[in-house]
N, C-alpha and C positions, 0 to 999 in steps of 0.2 A: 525901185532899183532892182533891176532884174541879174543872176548870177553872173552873163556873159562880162555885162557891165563892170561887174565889181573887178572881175579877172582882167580887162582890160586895165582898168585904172592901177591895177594890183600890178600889170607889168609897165606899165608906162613911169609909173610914180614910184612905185616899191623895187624897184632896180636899182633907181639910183640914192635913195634913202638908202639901201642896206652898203652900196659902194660908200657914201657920205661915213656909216658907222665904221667899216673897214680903217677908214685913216683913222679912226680915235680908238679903236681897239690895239693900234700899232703901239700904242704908247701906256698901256695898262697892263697890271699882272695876275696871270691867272686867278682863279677866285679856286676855294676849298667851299664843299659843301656844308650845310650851317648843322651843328653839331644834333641837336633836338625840334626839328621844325615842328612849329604851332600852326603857320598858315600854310596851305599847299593850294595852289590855283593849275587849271585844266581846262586849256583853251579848245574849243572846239565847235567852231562855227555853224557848220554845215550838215546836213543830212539827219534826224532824227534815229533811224537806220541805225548810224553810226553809234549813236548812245547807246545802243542794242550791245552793239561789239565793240565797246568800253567800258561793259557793264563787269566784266571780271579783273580789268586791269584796278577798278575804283574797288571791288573790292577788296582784294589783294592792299590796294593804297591805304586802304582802312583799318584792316587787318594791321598792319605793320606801324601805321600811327593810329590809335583808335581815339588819343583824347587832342588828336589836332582837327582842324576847321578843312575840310576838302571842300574847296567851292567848284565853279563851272562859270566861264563867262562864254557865251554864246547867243545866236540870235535868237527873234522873239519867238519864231517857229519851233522851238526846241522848249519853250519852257514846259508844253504838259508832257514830254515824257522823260525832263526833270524831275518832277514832280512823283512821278512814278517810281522815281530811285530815291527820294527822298530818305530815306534809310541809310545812302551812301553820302549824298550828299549835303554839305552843311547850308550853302548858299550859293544861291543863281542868279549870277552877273548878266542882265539881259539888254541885249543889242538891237534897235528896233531898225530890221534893213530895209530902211526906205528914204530917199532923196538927204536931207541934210540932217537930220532925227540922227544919222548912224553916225555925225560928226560932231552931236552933241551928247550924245548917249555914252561914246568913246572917251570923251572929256571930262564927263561927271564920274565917269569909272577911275578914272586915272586920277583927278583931285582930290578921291576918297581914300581910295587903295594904294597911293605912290609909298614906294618905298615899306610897304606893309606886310609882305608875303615872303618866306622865306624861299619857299620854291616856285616856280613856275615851269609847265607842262604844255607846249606849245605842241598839241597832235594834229594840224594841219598839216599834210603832205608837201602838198604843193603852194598853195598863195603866199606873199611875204607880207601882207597884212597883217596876219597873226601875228606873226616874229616881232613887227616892228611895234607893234601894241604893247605885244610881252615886255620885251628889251624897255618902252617909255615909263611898263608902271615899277623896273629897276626891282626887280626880285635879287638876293642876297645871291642867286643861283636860277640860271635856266636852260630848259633842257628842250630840245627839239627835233626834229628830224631834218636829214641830210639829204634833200634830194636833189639828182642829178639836174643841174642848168640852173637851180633855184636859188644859188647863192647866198641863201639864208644862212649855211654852218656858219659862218663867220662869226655870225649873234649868239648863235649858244654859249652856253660856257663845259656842256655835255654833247655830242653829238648822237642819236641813235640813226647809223643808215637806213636808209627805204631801198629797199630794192624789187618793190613790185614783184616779189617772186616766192609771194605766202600769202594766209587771208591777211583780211584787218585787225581781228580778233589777237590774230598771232604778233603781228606789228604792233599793234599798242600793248602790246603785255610785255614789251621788250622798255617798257619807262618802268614799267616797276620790279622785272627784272634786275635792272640798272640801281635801282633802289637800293632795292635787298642787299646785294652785293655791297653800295656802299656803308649801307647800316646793319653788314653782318646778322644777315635776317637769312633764317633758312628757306630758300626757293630754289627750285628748278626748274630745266624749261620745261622737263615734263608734267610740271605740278597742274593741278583742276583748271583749265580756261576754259571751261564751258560759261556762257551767257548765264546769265543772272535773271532768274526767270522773272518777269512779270507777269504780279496777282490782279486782276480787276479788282474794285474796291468791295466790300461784300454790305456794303448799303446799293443794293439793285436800282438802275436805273426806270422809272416809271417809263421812258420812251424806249428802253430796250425789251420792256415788259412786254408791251404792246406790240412790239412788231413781232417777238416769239409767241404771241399768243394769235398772231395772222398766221403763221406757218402750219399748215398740218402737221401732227406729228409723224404720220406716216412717210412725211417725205425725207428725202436726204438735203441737207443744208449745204449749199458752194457758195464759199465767200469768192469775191470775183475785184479784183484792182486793176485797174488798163493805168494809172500812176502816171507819173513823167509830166512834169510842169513844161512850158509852150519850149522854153530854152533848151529841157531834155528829151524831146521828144521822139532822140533817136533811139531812146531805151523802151520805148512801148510797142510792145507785139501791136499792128494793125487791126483796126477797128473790123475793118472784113471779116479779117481771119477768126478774131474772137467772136462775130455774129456767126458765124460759119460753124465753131466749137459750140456753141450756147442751141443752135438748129440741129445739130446733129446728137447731141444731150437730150433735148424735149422727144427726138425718136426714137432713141435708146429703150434701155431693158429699166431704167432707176425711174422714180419717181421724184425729180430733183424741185429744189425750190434755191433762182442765184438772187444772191444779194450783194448791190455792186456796195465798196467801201472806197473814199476817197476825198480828194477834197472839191471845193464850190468848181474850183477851174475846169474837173473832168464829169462836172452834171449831164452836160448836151455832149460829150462823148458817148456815157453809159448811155444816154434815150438812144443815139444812133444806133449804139451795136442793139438793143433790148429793140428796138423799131425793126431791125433789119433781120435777126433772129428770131424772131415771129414765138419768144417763146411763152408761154401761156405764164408762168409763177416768176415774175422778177420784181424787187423791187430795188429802186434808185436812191441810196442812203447818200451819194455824194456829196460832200456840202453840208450836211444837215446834224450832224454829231459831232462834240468833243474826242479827243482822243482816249478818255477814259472810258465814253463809252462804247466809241470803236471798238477798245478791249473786249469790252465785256459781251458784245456780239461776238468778235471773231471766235472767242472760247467757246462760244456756245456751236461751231460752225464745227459741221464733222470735216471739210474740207475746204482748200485755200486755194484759191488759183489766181495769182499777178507775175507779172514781169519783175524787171530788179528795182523796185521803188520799197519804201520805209515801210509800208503794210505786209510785208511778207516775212522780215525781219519782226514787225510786233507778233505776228501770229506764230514763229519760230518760239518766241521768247513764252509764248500761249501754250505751248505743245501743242497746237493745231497742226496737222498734217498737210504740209505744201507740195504745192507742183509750180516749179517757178520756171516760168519763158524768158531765156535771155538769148540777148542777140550780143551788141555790142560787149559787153563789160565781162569780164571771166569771171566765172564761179567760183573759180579758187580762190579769189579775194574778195570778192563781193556778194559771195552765196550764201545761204541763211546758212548758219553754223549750228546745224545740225542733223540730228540722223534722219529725224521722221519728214523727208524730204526727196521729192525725186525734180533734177533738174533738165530740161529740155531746149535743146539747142540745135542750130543745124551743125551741119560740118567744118564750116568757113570758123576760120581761125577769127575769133573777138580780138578786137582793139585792148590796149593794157588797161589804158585810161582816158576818158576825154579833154583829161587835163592837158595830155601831152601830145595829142592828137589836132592837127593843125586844122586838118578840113574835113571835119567828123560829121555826117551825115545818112540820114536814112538810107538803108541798103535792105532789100527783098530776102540776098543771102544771106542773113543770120537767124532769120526764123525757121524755125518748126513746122511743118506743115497743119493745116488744121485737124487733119487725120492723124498726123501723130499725136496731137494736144488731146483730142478727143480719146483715142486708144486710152492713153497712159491715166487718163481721167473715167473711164470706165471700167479699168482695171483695177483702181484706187477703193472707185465706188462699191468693185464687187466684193473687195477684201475687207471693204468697212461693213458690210452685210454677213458677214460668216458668224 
């Protein structure tokens, strides 16, 4: 089951299921938040990314209950960099999206967990699957977000608005905001939301050994992500363009060595642009690593170059130095949250969301030229040489 899909079913079926709870909420009365909660659940579907920039709201949640259960239910693409927060989190609820699996996985979640959980933290923006999931496994209290056309508020029993006009980091840090306040916890908005760094594990991978022991040391290391799965594809800088970057690098002043990071789906993307860029030192890691030890490469990488996909956000959380290509999606909300970062865009105004974007599609104006990519990457390169 591919994302569009799910969003389809999500408005066809989840419209009128959340109008269905509308009549039965007419005749209920407010709910009070539960005085000492022991369970707290943290729906969050989508995006691995995203666990990056939920990574201070969970601590903060932690912070404020230390001896309650923080779980996470979300899909199976998320579990390793669950895993990686394991510090914050107690237990990972995992959703396998794929054909009817996601309707049995749903079920055995909900006959374990009904009526189990004091809170519930519904951080999808926009889908009302989440909502309607939360609401069945009947949390004592749940909290959501409000966004415009999505009819969800109805289901909370807490509303936090979206209004697309901040990052995400800031957006979910607005549930434990909401928190604080109700259990007289001292927080501010100005208080610490910096990302919650991820460590590599410090048992070295023996395949990560190996390919640091092919790299000269003399060279400079560019981790390289083209990202964007077949259904996001309006989010990847053009394969040309990046063979064009990667050609004009190997003539350059540096002595670079790219190494593409990604998953199985963009293997025969990285051979085209690495085929078409004629550059002498690349190697094609796509496919071929866990996400633990993606870590533990990208940290080793003096620098990062992707578009707005989930590897750019690990390597933020890395302290790796990015140069992130974005077209469609705005960097104020979806930029790595962080300093050591510079991001590259053309002029044309990005789209807010593809959520909300009816006929969102490839477009030439939102890129970079390959001359700017390369400039701002051999400016990078000269500053990491001082």
């Amino acid at each position: 089951m591919n994302t569009n899909l799910l969003r389809k079913i999500d408005k066809n079926i989840g419209v009128g299921l959340i109008k269905l709870h509308n009549v039965h909420k007419k005749m209920r009365k407010e709910k009070d938040i539960p005085k000492n909660p022991k369970k707290i659940l943290l729906i969050k579907l989508f995006g691995f990314g995203n666990f990056i920039f939920l990574s201070p709201t969970l601590k903060k949640i932690k912070s404020m209950f230390p001896n309650a259960d923080i779980d996470v239910l979300t899909f199976s693409q998320n579990k390793q960099i669950c895993e990686m927060y394991s510090d914050l989190i107690s237990n990972v609820h995992i959703i396998k999206f794929s054909g009817l699996r996601i309707v049995y996985d749903i079920s055995r979640f909900l006959r374990h967990n009904m009526g189990k959980y004091d809170i519930i933290i519904d951080l999808e923006q926009f889908i009302r699957f989440s909502a309607i999931v939360g609401k069945s496994a009947r949390p004592k209290y749940f909290i959501g977000f409000s966004t415009k056309n999505s009819g969800k508020s109805s289901i909370f029993d807490h509303n936090i608005e979206y209004k697309e006009d901040k990052h995400l980091v800031e957006e979910y840090y607005l549930a434990a905001m909401f928190l604080a306040k109700k259990y007289h916890r001292n927080i501010g908005e100005n208080s610490n939301k910096s990302i919650t760094l991820v460590r590599p594990s410090t048992k070295k991978s023996a395949f990560c050994k190996n390919i640091l022991r092919k790299i000269q040391r003399n060279r400079l290391k560019i981790g390289i992500c083209i990202g964007g799965r077949d259904e996001n594809r309006e989010k990847r800088y053009p394969n040309e363009r990046y063979a064009q970057v990667l050609g004009m690098i190997e003539s350059g002043q540096h002595d670079t060595y790219m190494i593409f990071f990604g998953s199985k789906g963009e293997y025969e993307d990285a051979e085209d642009i690495i085929r078409m860029s004629r550059h002498s030192h690349c190697i094609n890691l796509c496919g071929k690593m866990s996400l633990a030890e993606s870590a533990e490469l990208i940290s080793n990488m003096d620098l990062f170059v992707s578009n707005d996909t989930g590897p750019i956000h690990l390597a933020a959380a890395l302290e790796t130095f990015c140069i992130g290509i974005y077209g469609p999606t705005p960097e104020k909300i979806y930029g790595p949250y962080t300093g050591k970062c510079i991001i590259l865009r053309d002029n044309h105004k990005p789209v807010i969301s593809s959520h909300t974007e009816k006929n969102l599609s490839w477009n030439t104006k939102w890129w970079p030229s390959p001359e700017k990519v390369y400039i701002t990457v051999e400016k990078a390169l000269k500053d990491l040489r001082k």
